[in-house]
C-alpha positions, -999 to +999 in steps of 0.1 A: -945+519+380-930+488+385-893+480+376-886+463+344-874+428+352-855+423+321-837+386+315-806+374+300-807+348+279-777+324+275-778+304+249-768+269+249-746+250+224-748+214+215-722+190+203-736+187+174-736+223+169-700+229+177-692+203+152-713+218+129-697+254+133-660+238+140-661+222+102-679+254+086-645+273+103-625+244+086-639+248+055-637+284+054-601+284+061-593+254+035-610+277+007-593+305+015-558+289+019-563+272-016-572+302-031-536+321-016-520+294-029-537+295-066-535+332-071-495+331-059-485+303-084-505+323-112-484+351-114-446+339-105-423+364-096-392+376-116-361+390-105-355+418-127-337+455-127-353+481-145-336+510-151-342+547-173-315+570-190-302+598-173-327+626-183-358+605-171-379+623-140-385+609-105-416+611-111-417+580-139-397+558-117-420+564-084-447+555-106-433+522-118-423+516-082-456+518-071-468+499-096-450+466-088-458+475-054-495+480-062-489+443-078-476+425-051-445+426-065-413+435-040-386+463-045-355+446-033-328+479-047-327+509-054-298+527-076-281+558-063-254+555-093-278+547-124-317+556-123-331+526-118-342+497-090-344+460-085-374+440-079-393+413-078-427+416-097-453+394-124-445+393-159-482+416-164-464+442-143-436+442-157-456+447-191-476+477-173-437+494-166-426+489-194-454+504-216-455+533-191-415+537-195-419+540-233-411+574-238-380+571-214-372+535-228-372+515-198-350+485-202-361+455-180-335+428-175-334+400-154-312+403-123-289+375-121-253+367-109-221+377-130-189+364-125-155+375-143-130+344-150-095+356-156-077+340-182-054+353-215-067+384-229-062+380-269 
């Protein structure tokens, strides 16, 4: 039997076919940079601390943890001194904690700067 003689074929691009393929790629990247950008600014992020009483189980707040994580959201603290974190999630997520805090009341407040000015105590 005779050896099989087998052949490579290397195909050859045009110009007009790497423009072709070049703007498809553009395009492609465009659409899916747009639609980053459009799903980002429909759900803006708060800056909020949740926290739980006392009594409530590890369990409830690993939950709500993961679901701001699950979200996109971002834990930025975690309490040692109260049961509770800090983060940075959607208002719908923070509507999903709080509904599945209910039974441990969950109190969701915006995290923001305090400062103390002295002056005369009355």
């Amino acid at each position: 039997m005779p050896p099989s003689l087998f052949l490579l074929s290397i195909p050859t691009t045009t110009p007009e076919h790497t423009k072709k393929t070049n703007t498809m790629k553009f395009t492609i990247l465009s659409i899916l940079a747009f639609i980053t950008v459009a799903m980002s600014a429909a759900q803006p992020q708060k800056a909020v601390i949740i926290s739980y009483p006392n009594d409530t189980p590890d369990s409830i707040i690993d939950q709500a943890k993961d679901a701001v994580l699950a979200a996109g959201g971002v834990i930025t603290h975690e309490y040692k001194l109260i049961k509770g974190f800090a983060a940075k999630a959607s208002a719908k997520v923070l509507d999903t904690v709080q509904t599945m805090g209910n039974d441990y009341h969950a109190v969701i407040e915006e995290d923001q700067m305090v400062s103390v000015v002295g002056g005369k105590s009355s």
